[in-house]
N, C-alpha and C positions, 0 to 999 in steps of 0.2 A: 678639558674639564668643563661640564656645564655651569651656566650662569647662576642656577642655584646653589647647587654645590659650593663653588665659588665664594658664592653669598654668607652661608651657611659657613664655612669654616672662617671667614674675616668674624662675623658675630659671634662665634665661640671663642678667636685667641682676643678680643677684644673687649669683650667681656668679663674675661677673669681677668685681663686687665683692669679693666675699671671695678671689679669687685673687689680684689686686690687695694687699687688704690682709696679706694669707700668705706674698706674696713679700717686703714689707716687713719680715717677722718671718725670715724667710731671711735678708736681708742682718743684721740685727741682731745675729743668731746668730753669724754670720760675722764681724761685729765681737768676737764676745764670745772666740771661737775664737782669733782676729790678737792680740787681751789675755793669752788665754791661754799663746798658743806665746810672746809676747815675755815673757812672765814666767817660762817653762822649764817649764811644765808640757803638756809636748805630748801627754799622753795623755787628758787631757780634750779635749784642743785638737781633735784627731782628733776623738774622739766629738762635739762640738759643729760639727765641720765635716760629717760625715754626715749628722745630723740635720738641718746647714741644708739637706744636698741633699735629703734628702726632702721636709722641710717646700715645696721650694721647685718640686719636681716637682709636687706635690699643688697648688701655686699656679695653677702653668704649666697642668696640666692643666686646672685649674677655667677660669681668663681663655682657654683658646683652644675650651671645649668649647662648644658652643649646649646651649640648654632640651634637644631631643631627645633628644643622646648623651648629656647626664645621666639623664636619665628611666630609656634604654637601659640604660645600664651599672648604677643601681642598681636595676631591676627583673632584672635576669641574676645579680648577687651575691646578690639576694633570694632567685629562683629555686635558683642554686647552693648558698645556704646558711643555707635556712627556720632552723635553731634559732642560727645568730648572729644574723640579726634579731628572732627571738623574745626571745634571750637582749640585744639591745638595747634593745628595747619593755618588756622587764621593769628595766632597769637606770633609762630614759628614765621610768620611772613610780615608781618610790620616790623615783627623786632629787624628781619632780614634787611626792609626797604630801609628803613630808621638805622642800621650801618651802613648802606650803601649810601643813602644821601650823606651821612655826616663824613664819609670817607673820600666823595667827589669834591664834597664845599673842602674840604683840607689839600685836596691834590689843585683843586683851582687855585685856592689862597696859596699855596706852593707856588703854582708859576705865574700869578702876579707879583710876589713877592721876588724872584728872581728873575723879573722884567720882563717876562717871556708875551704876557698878555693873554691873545686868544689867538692858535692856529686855523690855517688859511687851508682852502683843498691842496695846496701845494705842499703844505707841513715847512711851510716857514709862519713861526710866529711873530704876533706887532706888525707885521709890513701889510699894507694896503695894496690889494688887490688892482692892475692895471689892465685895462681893456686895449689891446690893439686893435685898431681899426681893420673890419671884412675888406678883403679886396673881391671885386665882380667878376666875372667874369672878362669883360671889356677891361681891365687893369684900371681901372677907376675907383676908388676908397671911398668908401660910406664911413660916415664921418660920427662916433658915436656920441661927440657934442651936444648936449639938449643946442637946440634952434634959438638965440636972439628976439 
């Protein structure tokens, strides 16, 4: 099977997954909105019933669209508007660095915290590195002592 192909069938059973689960967060909303108006506060209520219809559009569309139309329509958005994808690729990449650093500082503070320190090219950690002294040729040892 080709790599599109391929591609194109994970973005279709994937997507009605998550359209699936988008519509459940729609109905949810919609609960929270029914909470809201019974308690008198119908102006969030409003704004929380909108949002469910969006949220729930964006479901609907994902569960009835196949791998293709998606492909489709976000190669055409890309097409129509190169610097909001750019300006996503740059947001989708800090947030990325901003886990990767805060995931190293915890695996570091990990093995400080279980004594281990910092690993040596040997893969023994905490132990200092020792130099054996070169032997010459002439079986005579250069001696790697700083000089007196």
């Amino acid at each position: 099977m080709e790599p599109r192909q391929r591609l194109k069938e994970q973005v279709d059973q994937r997507s009605t997954q998550a359209g699936q689960q988008i519509n459940t967060v729609a109905g949810d909303v919609r609960s929270v909105a029914d909470q809201l108006r019974s308690q008198g506060k119908d102006t969030p209520a409003r704004y929380a019933e909108q949002a469910a219809e969006r949220v729930q559009g964006a479901g609907q569309w994902l569960e009835r669209s196949d791998g293709d139309q998606i492909l489709q329509d976000v190669e055409g958005f890309a097409r129509r508007n190169p610097w909001a994808v750019a300006a996503g690729g740059l947001v989708l990449g800090l947030a990325a660095s901003r886990f990767l650093k805060a995931s190293s500082t915890e695996r570091y503070r990990a093995s400080l915290s279980n004594g281990n320190g910092s690993r040596d090219g040997n893969g023994v950690y905490g132990q200092p590195q020792t130099v054996e002294p070169e032997t010459m040729p002439s079986g005579s040892a250069i001696s790697t002592e700083p000089r007196a």
